[in-house]
Structure formats: structure tokens, C-alpha cells
N, C-alpha and C positions, 0 to 999 in steps of 0.2 A: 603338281603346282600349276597354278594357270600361268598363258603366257602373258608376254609382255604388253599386248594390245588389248587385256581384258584387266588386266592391274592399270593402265592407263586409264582405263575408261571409268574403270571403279574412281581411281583417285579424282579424275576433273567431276563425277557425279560428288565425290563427299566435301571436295574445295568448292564448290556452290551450295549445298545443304549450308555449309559452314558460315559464307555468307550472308544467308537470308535469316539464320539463326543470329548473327552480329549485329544485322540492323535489327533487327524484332528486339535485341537487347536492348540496345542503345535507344531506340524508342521508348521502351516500356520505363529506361531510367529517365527520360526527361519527363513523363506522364507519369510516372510515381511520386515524382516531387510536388508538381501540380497537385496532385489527389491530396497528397497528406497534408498541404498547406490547405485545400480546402475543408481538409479532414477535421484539423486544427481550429480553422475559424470558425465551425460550428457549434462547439462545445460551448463556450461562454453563454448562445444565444439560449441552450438548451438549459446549463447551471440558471439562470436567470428568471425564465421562465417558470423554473421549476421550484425558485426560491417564493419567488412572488404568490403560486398557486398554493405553497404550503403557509403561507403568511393567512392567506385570505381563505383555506380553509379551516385554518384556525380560529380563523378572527366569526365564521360562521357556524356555531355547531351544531345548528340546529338542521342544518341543512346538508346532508352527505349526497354527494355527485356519483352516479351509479360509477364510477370507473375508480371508484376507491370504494365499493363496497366489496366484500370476499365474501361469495357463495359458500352455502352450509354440502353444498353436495355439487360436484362435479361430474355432470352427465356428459358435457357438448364442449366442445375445445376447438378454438381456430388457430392456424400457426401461418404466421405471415415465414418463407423459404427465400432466402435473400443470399443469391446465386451471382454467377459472370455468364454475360452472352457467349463466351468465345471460351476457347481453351487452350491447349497450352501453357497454362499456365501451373502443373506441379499436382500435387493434389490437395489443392484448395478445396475444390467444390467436392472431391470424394468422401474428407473429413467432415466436413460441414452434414452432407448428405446421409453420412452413415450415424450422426448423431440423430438426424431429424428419424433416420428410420428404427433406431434405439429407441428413441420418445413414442414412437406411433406403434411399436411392440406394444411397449410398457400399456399404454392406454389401452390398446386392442384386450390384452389381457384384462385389464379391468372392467372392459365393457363399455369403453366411452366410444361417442363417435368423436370425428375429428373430421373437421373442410379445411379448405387452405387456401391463402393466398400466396403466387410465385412471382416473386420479382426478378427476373432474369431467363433466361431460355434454359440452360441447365437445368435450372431447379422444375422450371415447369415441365419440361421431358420426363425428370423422372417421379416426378407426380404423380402424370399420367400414364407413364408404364406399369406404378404400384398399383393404380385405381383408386387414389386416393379423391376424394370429392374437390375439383380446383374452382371455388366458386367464384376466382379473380384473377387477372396474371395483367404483368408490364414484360415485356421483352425491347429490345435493342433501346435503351438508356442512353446508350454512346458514353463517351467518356466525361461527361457534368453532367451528375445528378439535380431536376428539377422539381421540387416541390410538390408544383401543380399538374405535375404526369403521376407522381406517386400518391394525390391525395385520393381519386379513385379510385383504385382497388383495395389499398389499405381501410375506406371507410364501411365498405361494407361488409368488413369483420365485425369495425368498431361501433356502426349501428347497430348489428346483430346481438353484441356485446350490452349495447345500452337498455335496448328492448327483451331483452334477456334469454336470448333464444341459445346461445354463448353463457360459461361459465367461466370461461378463462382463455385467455391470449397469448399463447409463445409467439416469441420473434426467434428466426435460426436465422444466425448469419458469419462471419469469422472476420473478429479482434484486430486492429491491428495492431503489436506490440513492437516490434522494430523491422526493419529493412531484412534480417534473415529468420525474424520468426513471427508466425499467421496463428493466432488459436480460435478454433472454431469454439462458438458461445450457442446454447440456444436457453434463453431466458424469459420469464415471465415478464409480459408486457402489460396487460391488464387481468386483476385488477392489480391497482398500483399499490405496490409493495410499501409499508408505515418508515422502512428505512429506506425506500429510495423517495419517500415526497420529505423526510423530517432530515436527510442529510442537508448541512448549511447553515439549520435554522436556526433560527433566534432565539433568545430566552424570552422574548418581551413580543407581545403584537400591535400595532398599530390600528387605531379606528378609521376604517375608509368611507369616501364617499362615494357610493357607486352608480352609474346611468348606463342601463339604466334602473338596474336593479342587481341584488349581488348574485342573485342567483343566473340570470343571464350571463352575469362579466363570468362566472368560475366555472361555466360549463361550458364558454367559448375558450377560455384560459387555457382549464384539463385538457379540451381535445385539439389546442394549439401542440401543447407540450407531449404528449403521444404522439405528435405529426410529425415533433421534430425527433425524438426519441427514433423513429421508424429511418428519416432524412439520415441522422449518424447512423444509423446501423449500416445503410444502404453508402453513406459517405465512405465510414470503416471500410466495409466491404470491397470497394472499389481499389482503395491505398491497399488495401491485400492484397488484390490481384494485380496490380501491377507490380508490385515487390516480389509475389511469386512468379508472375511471368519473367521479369528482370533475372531472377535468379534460376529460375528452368531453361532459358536461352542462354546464359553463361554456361551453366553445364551442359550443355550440347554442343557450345561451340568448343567448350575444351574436351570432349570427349572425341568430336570430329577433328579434332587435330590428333590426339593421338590414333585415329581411326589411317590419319594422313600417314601419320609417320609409321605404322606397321606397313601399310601397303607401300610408301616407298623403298623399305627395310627388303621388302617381298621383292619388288620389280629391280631391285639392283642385283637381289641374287639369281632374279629370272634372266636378265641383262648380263650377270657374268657367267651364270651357266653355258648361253648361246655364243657368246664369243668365245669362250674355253671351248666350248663342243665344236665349232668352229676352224680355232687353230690344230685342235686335234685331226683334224678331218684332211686339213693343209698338210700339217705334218706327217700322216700315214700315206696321203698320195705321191707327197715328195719320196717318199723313204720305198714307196711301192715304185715309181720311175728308175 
């Protein structure tokens, strides 16, 4: 058994772990709430969006925008990897990560190529250890996601995509569904899917007048609405990692309390062993005098 000045040391080392693991909690829940109300007010801007682009590709059928046409053959695949700077946070980015590497099997097998764009440093590290082609990346986002940081690398899949060098576009990123549960998503981004532009829609369409033309207004529309599609995901993303980190710092601080309570369990029997061995010691020299 160790002694009693190495059970002390242990314990003042796991009551400050324990600390820095309370505040990282208590942090991560005041920046979870932040994220998910931001999370929150994104969605309408994107339902709205997306209503209007299906109105007015209705209203036009003469005219299809390459980001809703579906290739007869899929050679060439771009997959935007929508990760966390930092860690600690659970196994957020491992789930996420081992889908995206499930997907780029499956492909590999069929002979497709694939490039990628990473948004976060996790995801781009393990990119680049697979050797996967990263022809874009963002890293340190901080805690608000910006638009006009993420319209950069996200576009030059989405060019690639228009001019057709791109067959199809996954987005990997992870769901946020409540405060104790994260589920990693990777889904098709472009081309856009007949049930995610005809969810909402109308039975009836509207004659518009457009300037300056409709085919300008619907192809600035579509690659409005892919930006913000990309924004929630990266939104999502975020409210997950702080709900995972939230939740991975609480179990560390309750695991380092019970780490507390064996080693002081430890040092009281190391503490009554030494005074027992002690009085013993007193008592056989008394009795030897």
C-alpha cells in the first residue's frame, strides 16, 4: 500500500483535475444554450428559402438549375466533413468520422474518386492522415459561426458541382437532437433531393416578376439556400459539441470524485495502520522496560 504522503499527493492532484473539469462544464452549459438558440433561429431563414426556390422552380420548367439536376453516372463525389476545433468533448467527432470513413470505403470500392472539404481541425487532421484529397478547409470558427468564413471553401465543391466536374455532394456532420443525445448524419447535399425542395409546398404556383431575369433570381436563390443548408449543419454541429462536451465534463467530475473518495478510503487505512503500528511499537517497549 503506498504511504500516506503519496495518497495525499494523488488526492490534491484529482481535487484540481476535478476543478478544471467543473468549470469546462459549467462553461460549455452556458455556450450550449447560446449555440442551440442560435441553432434554432436558423431554420426558419432556411424552411423559407427553400419554400420560395421550390415555388419558382415550379413556376419555371423550362429551365433546370444544375444543383437539381441528378447525374446518370457517378464518378466524382465532394464531401464537405463538419468537425470541432477542440476536443474533449465525448465521441462526437469519432462517430461522425467513422461514418465519413464508411462512405469513402463504400465509394473506394466502386471506383469513385472523392475530395473534400473540412470544416474544423479534427476533421481536417483526419483527412489528411487518410490521404484523402482536401481541396478546402476552415479551422478555429470559435464559438459563432460566420457565413462569410464558411462561403469559401464550401464554394469550391459547389462550383465544381455546377461545372460538372462533381457528381454529387455529401455534407458529414452530427444532428443535434436533445441536450443527452448527438447523432452523426452524413447526407446528400447536391444534387438536391425532389423531397427536400417539394417539402412545404403548395398545391398552386404563383406568376412572378423577375429582375432581373428568373433565371439569374433562381440560381442566386439555389446557391443562397445550399449556403444556408451548409450554415445549420455547421450551426447543428456546434450545439452538439457543446452538449457533448457539457456532458463529458460532468462525467469526469463525477468519476474524479469517486477517484477522491477511494484514495481518501486508502489514506485513512494508511493513517490508521501508522498510528496502530505506532502504539504497538510504544506498547512492546513499555512492556520490554
Amino acid at each position: 500500500m503506498a504511504g500516506s504522503k503519496e495518497i495525499r499527493t494523488k488526492i490534491k492532484s484529482v481535487q484540481n483535475t476535478r476543478k478544471i473539469t467543473k468549470a469546462m462544464e459549467m462553461v460549455a452549459a452556458s455556450k450550449m444554450r447560446k449555440a442551440q438558440d442560435r441553432m434554432r433561429h436558423s431554420r426558419p431563414y432556411a424552411d423559407k428559402v427553400r419554400n420560395i426556390a421550390a415555388h419558382l422552380a415550379g413556376a419555371n420548367a423550362d429551365y433546370q438549375h444544375p444543383f437539381l439536376i441528378k447525374r446518370d453516372e457517378v464518378r466524382n463525389v465532394g464531401i464537405i466533413v463538419v468537425s470541432t476545433d477542440k476536443g474533449l468533448c465525448g465521441g462526437l467527432n469519432t462517430n461522425v468520422l467513422r461514418l465519413v470513413t464508411n462512405r469513402l470505403r463504400e465509394l473506394e470500392q466502386g471506383g469513385v474518386k472523392v475530395r473534400a472539404t473540412a470544416i474544423g481541425n479534427k476533421g481536417f487532421g483526419f483527412l489528411s492522415r487518410i490521404g484523402v484529397p482536401v481541396v478546402s478547409h476552415i479551422v478555429q470558427l470559435g464559438d459563432t459561426p460566420h457565413l462569410d468564413k464558411l462561403i469559401g471553401p464550401v464554394k469550391i465543391l459547389l462550383d465544381a458541382y455546377g461545372e460538372g466536374e462533381l457528381d454529387a455532394v455529401y455534407i458529414a456532420y452530427t444532428r443535434f437532437i436533445n441536450t443527452m443525445k448527438q447523432e452523426p448524419v452524413l447526407e446528400q447535399l447536391l444534387p438536391l433531393s425532389e423531397e427536400r425542395m417539394k417539402e412545404d409546398s403548395r398545391d398552386y404556383s404563383w406568376d412572378y416578376i423577375y429582375e432581373p431575369d428568373a433565371q439569374s433570381v433562381l440560381d442566386e436563390l439555389l446557391l443562397r439556400y445550399v449556403e444556408s443548408l451548409v450554415f445549420q449543419a455547421v450551426a447543428e454541429n456546434m450545439a452538439s459539441e457543446q452538449s457533448a462536451r457539457m456532458v463529458a465534463m460532468k462525467a469526469a467530475s463525477d468519476n474524479a470524485k469517486k477517484v477522491i473518495d477511494d484514495l481518501q478510503l486508502s489514506y485513512n487505512k494508511a493513517r490508521q495502520a501508522a498510528i496502530t503500528k505506532e502504539l504497538s511499537e510504544i506498547v512492546g517497549g513499555a512492556a520490554a522496560v
